[in-house]
N, C-alpha and C positions, 0 to 999 in steps of 0.2 A: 534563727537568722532572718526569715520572711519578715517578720513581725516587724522589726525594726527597718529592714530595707521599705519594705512597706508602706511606712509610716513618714520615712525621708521622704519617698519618690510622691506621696500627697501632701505633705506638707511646702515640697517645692512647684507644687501644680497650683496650693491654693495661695501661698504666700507671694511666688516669686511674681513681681511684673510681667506680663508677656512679653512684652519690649527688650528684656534682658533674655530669654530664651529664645530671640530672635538671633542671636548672636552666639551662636554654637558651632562647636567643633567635635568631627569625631573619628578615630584615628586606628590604624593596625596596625603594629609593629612585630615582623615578625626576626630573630637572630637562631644563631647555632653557634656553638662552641664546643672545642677540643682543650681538652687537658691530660698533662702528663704529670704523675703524682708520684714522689719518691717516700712510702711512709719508712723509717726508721726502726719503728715500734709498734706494726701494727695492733695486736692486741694489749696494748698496756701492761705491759710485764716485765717486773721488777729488773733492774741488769745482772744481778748473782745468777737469774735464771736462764738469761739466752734470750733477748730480744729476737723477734722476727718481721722481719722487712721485707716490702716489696714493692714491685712497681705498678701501679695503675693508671689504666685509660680510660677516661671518662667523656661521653659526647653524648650531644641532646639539644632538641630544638626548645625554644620559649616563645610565646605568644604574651605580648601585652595590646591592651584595646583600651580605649579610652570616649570617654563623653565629657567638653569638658565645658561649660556657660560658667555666665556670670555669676548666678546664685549657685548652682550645683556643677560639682564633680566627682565624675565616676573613673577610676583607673582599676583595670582588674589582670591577673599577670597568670601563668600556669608556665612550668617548666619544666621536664623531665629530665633524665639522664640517664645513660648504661654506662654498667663500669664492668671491667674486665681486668686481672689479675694476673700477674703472671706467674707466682710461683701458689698460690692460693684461688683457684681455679672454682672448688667449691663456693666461694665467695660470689661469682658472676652474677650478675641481675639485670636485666636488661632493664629494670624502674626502678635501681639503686637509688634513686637521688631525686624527689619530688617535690616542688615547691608552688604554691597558688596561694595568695593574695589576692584581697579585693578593698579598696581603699574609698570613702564616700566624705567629700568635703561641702560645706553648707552654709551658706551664710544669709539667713532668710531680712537682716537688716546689716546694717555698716558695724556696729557695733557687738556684734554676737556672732559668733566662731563654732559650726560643731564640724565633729570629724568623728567616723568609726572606722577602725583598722580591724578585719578578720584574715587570719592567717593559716595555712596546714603545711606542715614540712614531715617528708618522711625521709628518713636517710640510712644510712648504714656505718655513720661516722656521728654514733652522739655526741661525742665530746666537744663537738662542733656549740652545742646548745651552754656548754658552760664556760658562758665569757666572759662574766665576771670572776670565778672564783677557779678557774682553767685546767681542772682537774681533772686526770685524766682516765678516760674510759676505752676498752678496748672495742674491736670492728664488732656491732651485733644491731639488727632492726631496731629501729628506735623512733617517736613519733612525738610531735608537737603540735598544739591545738592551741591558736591564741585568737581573744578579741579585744579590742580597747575601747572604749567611748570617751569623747574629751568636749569639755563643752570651757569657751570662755569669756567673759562681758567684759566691756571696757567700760565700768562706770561715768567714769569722766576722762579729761584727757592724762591724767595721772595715779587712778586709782583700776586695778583689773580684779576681775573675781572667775577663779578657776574650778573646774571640779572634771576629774577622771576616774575611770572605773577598769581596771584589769582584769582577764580573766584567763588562767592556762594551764593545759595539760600535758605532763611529759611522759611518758611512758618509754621503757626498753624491756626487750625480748631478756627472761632471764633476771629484772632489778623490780625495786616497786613504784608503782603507778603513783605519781603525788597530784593533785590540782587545787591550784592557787588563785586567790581572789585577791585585788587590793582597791581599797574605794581609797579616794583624794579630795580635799578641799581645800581651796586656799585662799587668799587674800596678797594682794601685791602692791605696793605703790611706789611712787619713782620722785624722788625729792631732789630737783636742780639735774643739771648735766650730766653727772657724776653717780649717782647713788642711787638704787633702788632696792626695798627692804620688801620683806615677804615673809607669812607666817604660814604652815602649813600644815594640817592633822588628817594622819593616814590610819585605816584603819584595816589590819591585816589578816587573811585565814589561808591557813594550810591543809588538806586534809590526804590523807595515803592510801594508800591500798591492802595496809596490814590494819587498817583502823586506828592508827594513832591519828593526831590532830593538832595544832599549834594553830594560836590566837594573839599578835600583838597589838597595841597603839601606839600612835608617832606624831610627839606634835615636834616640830620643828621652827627655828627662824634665821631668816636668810639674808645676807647680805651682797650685794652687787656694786662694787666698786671700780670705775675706770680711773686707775694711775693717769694715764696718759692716753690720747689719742689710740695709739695700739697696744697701750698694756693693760690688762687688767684683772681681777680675781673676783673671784664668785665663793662664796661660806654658807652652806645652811649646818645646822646643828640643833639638837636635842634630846632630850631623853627617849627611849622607847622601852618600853613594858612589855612585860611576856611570861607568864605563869608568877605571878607576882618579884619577879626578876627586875633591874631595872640596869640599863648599857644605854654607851651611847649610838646617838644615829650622826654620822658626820658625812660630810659632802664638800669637797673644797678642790678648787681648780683656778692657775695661775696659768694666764694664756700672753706669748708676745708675740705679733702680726708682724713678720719681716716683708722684705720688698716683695719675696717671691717664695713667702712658703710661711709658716707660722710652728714656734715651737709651746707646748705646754707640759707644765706636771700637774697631776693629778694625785690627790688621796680619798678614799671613800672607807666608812665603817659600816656595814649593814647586816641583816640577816636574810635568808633567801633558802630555796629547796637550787636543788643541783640533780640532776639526773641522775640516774647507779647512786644512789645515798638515799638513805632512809632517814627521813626527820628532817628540819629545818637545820641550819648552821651559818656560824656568823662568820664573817667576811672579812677580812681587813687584806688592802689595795692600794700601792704604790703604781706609780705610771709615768712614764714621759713620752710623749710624742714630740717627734719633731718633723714638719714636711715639709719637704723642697719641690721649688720648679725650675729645672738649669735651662728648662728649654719647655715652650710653646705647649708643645704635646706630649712632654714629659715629665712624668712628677713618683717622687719617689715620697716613703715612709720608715721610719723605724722607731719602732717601742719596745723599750726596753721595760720591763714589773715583775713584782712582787707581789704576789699574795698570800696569805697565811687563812686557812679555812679550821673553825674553829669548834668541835661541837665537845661538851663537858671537859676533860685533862686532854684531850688528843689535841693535840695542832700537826696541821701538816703544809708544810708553804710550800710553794713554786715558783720558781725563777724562771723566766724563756726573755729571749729576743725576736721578736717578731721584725722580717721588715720586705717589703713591696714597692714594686716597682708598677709603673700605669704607661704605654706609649701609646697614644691614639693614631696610627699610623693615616686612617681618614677620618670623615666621620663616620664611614661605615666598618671600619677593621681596628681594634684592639689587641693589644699584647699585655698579658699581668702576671707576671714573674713574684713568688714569694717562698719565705722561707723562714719556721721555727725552729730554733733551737733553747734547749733548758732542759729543766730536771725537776722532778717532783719527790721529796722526802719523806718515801712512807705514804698509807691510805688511813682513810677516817675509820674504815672496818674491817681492815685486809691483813694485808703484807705492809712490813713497818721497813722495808726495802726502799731505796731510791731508784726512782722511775725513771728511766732518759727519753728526752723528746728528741724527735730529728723528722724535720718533714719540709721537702723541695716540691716547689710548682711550678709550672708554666700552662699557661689559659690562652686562648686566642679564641676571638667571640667574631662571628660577622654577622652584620643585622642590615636587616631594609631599611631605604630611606622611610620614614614616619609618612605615611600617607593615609588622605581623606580615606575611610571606609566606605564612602561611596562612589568615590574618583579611584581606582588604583592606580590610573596614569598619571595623577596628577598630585606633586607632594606640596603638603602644606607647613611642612617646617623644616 
């Protein structure tokens, strides 16, 4: 990580104008928040067998800091949490829940975009990690290790050229250790008011902790279409390879903007590692969102999906309803209420059992006004 922070913070000393680094900003935000958590199912376990539930309380301060100029920005966040249990006591930790980020945006001319996202989350709630394919893992230490690099030019005023690079580790106490790599290249351009097409070739590796390994390619091409003012749909698609295998890779999302909230469906086909799973496994994903605002500082969600996670004869799908609530009672006090419910059919390498989901929230977060780092009297937004 030096190497590359490094490398930004001289490249913006030799690149950027001085004139633009005249004009900075730099900021410390600090909040806390309390959460009351009903799990249903704590450890993921089949319903013939006796589900076990309980209540958790979770609180912990967060610190975000910021540097933010013209040519460069720096947002960096750290957050902790203790959780306490109440019929599963054993479980207590007073660092349950660890999350830090550090975000670095750059743009050394008008036309050229980079950005690297580094990330660490520990928690005691994996299944937090599988959001695409939402399968469920019971309470045990678990750890995620990400970086991203994104770089993109805008050739002319209609043509762009992209390229990202992935990189992540997940690990749980008890499953096996996978890390993923994905490189990206692309091409994009935007034909009239309406249409912008794009072709895409990804290049993918898997590797685990028992020594197995998985290697795909994905070229893709993409369509972007606006029906109308507020309607419109997005399609990429194509083949992807994988030990001389060949599936497809799909992406498709139907989005409509109402006065005061926006509904969309979604489908996606992919392949992907999952935490508690050994080996890659393919994906396929139904979704609708739809969100409301009845009011100012109120705005609610609800998604309802399907997935079906697929590796050789086994399939196993899941149904949940997910849906949340957001009241910003100032701009320093939050209220966020949520709540899944669903069922999972059977595991990829377990119990062929149906799994019940059941999990209530309530969150209230208070944070300081955004203030100068070097004023704390004095707030700057």
């Amino acid at each position: 990580m030096k190497t590359p922070l490094a490398a930004l913070a001289l490249a913006a000393t030799l690149a950027g104008p001085a004139a633009a680094f005249a004009q900075t900003e730099t900021y410390a935000r600090l909040s806390a928040s309390v959460s009351q958590i009903y799990d249903g199912n704590l450890f993921a376990t089949p319903a013939p067998r006796g589900p076990q539930d309980d209540l958790i309380s979770r609180t912990g301060p967060s610190l975000e800091v910021g540097y933010l100029s013209l040519p460069l920005d720096i947002v960096a966040r750290y957050g902790i949490e203790a959780e306490r249990y109440l019929n599963h006591p054993d479980l207590n930790a007073n660092a349950a829940h660890q999350d830090a980020s550090v975000r670095f945006s750059y743009v050394p001319v008008p036309r050229l975009d980079l950005a690297v996202d580094a990330g660490y989350v520990a928690t005691q709630s994996p299944a937090e990690f599988n959001i695409e394919s939402q399968l469920a893992v019971g309470r045990a230490p678990a750890e995620h290790v990400g970086l991203s690099a994104a770089a993109s030019y805008d050739w002319d005023p209609i043509t762009k050229f992209s390229g990202e690079y992935t990189f992540g580790r997940d690990s749980v106490v008890g499953g096996v250790a996978s890390v993923s790599q994905r490189s990206r290249a692309g091409l994009q351009r935007r034909t009239g008011l309406r249409n912008t097409y794009r072709v895409d070739y990804q290049f993918r590796h898997a590797g685990f902790s028992d020594g197995s390994s998985s290697t795909s390619y994905v070229v893709t091409a993409g369509w972007a279409h606006a029906l109308t003012s507020r309607t419109g749909f997005e399609i990429a698609a194509g083949p992807r390879l994988n030990a001389g295998s060949v599936r497809p890779e799909i992406a498709a999302v139907l989005r409509r903007q109402l006065s005061r909230g926006e509904l969309s469906a979604s489908y996606s086909s992919t392949e992907m590692t999952t935490i508690g799973e050994r080996g890659t496994i393919n994906v396929d994903r139904v979704f609708f969102t739809g969100r409301y605002r009845p009011a100012r500082r109120l705005a609610v969600t609800a998604t309802p999906s399907w997935s079906q996670s697929t590796r050789g004869n086994q399939h196993v799908p899941v149904y949940t309803l997910d849906a949340e609530s957001t009241f910003e009672a100032t701009p320093y006090l939050s209220v966020v209420a949520w709540a899944r419910i669903g069922r999972q059919n059977g595991t990829l390498s377990g119990p062929s059992e149906m799994i019940p989901y059941r999990t209530l929230g309530l969150k209230v977060t208070i944070a300081q006004p955004r203030r100068n780092a070097g004023d704390a009297g004095a707030e700057t937004r």
